[in-house]
VOVOVEX-266346 format. One record per residue: residue in three letters; x, y negated, z of N, C-alpha, C in turn. Coordinates in pm, whole numbers, padded with zeros to 5 digits, always signed. Atoms other than C-alpha are relative to their C-alpha. Layout:
VOVOVEX-266346
AlaXYZXYZXYZ...
END
This chain:
VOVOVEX-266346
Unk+00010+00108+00095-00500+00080+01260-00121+00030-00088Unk+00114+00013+00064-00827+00022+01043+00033-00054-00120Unk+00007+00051+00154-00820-00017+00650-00085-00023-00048Unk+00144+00061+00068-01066-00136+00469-00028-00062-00101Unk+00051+00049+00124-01184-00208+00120-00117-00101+00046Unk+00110+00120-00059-01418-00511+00238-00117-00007-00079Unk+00153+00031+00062-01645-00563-00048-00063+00117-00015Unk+00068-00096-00014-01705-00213-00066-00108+00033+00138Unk+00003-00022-00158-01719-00223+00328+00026+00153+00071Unk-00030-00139-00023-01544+00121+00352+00120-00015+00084Unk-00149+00039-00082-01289+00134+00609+00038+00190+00111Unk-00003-00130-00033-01109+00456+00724+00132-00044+00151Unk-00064+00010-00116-00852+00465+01042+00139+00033+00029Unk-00147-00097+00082-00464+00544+01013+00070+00010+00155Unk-00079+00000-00107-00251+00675+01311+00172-00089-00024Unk-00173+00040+00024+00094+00502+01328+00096+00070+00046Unk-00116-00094-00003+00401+00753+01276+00103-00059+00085Unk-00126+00050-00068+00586+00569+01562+00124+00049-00005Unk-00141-00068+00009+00830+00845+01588+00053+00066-00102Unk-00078-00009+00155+00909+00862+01229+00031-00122-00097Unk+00014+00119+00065+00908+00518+01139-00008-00129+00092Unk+00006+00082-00137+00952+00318+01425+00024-00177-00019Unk-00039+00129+00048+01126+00015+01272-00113-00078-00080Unk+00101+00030+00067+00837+00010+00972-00129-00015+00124Unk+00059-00010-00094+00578+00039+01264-00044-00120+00066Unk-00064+00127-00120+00694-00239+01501-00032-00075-00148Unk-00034+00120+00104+00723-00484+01171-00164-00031-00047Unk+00105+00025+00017+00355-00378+01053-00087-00031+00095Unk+00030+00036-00117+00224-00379+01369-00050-00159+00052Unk-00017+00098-00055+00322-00709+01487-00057-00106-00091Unk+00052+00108+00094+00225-00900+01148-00188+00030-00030Unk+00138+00030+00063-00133-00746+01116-00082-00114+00114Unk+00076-00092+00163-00392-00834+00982+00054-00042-00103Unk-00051+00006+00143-00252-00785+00641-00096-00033-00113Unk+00100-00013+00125-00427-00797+00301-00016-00082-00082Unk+00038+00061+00095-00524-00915+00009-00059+00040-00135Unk+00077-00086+00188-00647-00832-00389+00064+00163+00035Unk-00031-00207+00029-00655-00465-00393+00066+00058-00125Unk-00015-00076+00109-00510-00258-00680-00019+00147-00010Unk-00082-00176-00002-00466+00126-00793+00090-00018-00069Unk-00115-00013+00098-00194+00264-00896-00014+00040-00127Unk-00039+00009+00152-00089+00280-01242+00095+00117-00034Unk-00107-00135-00013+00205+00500-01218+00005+00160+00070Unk+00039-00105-00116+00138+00689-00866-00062+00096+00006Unk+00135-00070+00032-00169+00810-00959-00120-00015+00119Unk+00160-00004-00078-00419+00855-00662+00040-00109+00114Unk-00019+00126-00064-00304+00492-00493-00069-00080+00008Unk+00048+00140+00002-00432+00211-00356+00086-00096+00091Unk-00093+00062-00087-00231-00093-00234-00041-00127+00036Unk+00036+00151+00027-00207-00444-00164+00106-00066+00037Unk-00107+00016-00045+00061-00658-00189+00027-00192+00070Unk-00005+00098-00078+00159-00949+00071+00179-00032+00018Unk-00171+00083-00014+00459-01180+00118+00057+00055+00121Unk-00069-00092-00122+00714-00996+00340-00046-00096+00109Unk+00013+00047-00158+00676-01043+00711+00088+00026+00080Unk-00065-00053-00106+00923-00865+00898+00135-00107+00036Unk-00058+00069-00044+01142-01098+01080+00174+00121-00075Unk-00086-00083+00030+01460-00803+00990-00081+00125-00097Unk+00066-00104+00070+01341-00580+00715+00043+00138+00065Unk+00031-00110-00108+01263-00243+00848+00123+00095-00063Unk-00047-00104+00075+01483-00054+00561-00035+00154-00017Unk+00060-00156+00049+01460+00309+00482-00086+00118+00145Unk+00024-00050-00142+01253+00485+00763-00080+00147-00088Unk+00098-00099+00027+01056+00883+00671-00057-00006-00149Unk+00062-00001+00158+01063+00836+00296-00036+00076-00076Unk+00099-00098+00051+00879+01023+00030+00012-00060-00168Unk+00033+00017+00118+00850+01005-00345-00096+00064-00046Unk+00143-00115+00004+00555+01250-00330-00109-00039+00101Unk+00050+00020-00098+00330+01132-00096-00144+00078-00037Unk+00119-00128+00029+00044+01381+00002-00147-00110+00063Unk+00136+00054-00080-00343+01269+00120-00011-00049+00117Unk-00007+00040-00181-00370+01039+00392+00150-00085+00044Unk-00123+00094-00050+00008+00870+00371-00038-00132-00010Unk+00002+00135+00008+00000+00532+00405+00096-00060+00016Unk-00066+00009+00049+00294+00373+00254+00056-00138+00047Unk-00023+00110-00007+00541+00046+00329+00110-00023-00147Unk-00104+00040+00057+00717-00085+00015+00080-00088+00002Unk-00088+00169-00016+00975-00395+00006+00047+00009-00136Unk-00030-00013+00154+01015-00536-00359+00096-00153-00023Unk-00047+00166+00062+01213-00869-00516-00105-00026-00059Unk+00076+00049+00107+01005-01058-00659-00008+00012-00111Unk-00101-00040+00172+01216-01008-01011-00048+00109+00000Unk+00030-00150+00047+01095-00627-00976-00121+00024-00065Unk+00124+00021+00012+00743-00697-01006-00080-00113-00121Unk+00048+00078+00063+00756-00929-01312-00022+00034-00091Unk+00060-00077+00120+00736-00719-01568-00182-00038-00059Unk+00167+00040+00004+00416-00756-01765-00018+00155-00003Unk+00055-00166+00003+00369-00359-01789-00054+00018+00139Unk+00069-00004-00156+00285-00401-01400-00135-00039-00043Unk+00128+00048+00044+00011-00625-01553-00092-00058+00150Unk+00007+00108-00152-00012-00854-01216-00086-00129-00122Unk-00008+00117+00043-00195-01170-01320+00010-00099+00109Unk-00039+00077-00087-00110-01482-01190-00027-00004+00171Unk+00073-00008-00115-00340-01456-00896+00034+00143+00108Unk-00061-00105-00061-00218-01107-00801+00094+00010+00060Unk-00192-00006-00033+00156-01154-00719-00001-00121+00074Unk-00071+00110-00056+00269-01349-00437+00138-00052-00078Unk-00134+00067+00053+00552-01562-00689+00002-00095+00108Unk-00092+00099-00086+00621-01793-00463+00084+00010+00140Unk-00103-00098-00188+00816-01524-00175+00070+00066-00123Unk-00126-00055+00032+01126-01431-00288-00009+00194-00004Unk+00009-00166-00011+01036-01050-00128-00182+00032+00028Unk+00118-00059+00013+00692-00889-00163+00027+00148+00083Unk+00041-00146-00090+00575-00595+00075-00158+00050-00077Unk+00079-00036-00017+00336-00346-00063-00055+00095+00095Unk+00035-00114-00135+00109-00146+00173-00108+00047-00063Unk+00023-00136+00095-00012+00181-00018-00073+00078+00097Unk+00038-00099-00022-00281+00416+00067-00019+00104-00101Unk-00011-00047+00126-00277+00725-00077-00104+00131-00013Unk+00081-00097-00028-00555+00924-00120-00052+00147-00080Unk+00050-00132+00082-00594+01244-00346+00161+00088+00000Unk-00109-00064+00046-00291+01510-00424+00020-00048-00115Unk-00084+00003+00088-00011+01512-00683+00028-00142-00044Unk-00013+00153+00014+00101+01167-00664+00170+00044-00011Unk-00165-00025+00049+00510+01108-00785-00018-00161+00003Unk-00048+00154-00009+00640+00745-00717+00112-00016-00102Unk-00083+00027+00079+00798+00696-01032-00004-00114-00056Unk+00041+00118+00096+00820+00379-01246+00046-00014-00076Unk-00099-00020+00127+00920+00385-01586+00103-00120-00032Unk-00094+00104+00007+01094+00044-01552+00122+00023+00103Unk-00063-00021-00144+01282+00168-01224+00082+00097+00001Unk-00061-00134-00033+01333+00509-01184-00152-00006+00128Unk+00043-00019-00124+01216+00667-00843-00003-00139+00085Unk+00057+00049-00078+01033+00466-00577+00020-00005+00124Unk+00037-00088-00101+01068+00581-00260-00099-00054+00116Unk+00047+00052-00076+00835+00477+00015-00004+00007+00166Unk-00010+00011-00134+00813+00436+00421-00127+00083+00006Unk+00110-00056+00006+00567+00666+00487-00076-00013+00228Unk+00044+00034-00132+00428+00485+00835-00107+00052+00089Unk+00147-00098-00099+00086+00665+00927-00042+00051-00068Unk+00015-00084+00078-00115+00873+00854-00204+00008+00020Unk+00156-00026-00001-00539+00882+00775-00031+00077+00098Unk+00067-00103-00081-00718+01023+01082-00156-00005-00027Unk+00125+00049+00024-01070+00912+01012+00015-00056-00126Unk+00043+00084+00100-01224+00834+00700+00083+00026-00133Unk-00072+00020+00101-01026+00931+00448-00096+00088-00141Unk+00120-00113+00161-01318+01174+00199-00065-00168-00025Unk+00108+00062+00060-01534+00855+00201+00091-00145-00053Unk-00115+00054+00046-01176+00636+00148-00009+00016-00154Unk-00022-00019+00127-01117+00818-00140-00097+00001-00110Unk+00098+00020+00055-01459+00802-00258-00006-00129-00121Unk+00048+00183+00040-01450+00384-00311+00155+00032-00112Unk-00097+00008+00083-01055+00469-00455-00070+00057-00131Unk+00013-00093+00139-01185+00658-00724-00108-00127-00103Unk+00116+00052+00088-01495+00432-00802+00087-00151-00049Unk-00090+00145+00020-01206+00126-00745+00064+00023-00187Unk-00088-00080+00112-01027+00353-01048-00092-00011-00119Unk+00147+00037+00116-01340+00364-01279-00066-00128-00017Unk+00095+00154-00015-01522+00034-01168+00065-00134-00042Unk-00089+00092-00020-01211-00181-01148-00010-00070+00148Unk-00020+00036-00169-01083-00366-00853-00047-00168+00006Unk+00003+00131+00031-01179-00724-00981-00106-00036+00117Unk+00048+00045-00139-01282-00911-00635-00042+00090+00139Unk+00001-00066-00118-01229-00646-00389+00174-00043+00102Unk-00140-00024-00074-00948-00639-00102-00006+00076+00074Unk-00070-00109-00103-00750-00416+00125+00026-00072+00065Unk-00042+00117-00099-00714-00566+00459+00064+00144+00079Unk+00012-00097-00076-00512-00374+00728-00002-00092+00149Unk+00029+00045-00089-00599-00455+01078+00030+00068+00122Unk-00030-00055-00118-00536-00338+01435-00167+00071+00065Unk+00164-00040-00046-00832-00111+01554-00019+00036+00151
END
């Protein structure tokens, strides 16, 4: 699978953890290409995501989860809509699919010491579906400058490579 910050035009390469995540897999799989407005994380720390109106015909549920995720995971979340309304998320209108009941984010994660916590929540946990084989130093490069620069008119697309 191929990720890719577009306006940057940085795109790194992710293996899919079939046999740890098989259900998440099959679901992303079948719906890419994904994507949309990029973010970092806020909470996570060394994240980048993007979040799209669920797809999976049967949600995948809990598959190889992680609340720590190390360099190179690449992440499936499933949210309510209601979870994500908070203004401390600090979504504006244009950010948040509101009009899907369930929101999927899909999380890369690129530096150490990341903790999926959320102070509105608790723990996080995430699908941890593949994993960076290519590309992930010059990945984390654009995350960082995404982190300093801001993300205002970039996206994360994921795609079949």
């Amino acid at each position: 699978m191929e990720i890719t910050l577009e306006k940057r035009g940085v795109s790194c390469v992710a293996k899919l953890l079939d046999d740890r995540a098989p259900r998440t897999c099959e679901a992303v799989w079948n719906a890419l290409p994904l994507g949309k407005d990029v973010f970092h994380g806020k909470y996570a720390r060394n994240e980048i995501y993007t979040l799209v109106p669920a797809f999976a015909e049967v949600e995948p549920g809990t598959e190889n989860p992680t609340i720590t995720p190390i360099p190179g995971d690449v992440a499936y979340f499933s949210f309510a809509n209601w979870q994500l309304n908070t203004s401390s998320h600090g979504y504006t209108q244009g950010g948040r699919p509101q009009e899907h009941e369930s929101i999927v984010d899909l999380a890369l994660f690129y530096e150490r010491n990341n903790l999926l916590l959320n102070p509105d929540t608790g723990f996080v946990p995430g699908n941890i579906f593949a994993t960076i084989t290519e590309g992930l130093d010059r990945m984390a490069e654009a995350a960082q400058d995404l982190w300093l620069s801001g993300v205002i008119g970039e996206s994360l697309t994921f795609k079949r490579a």
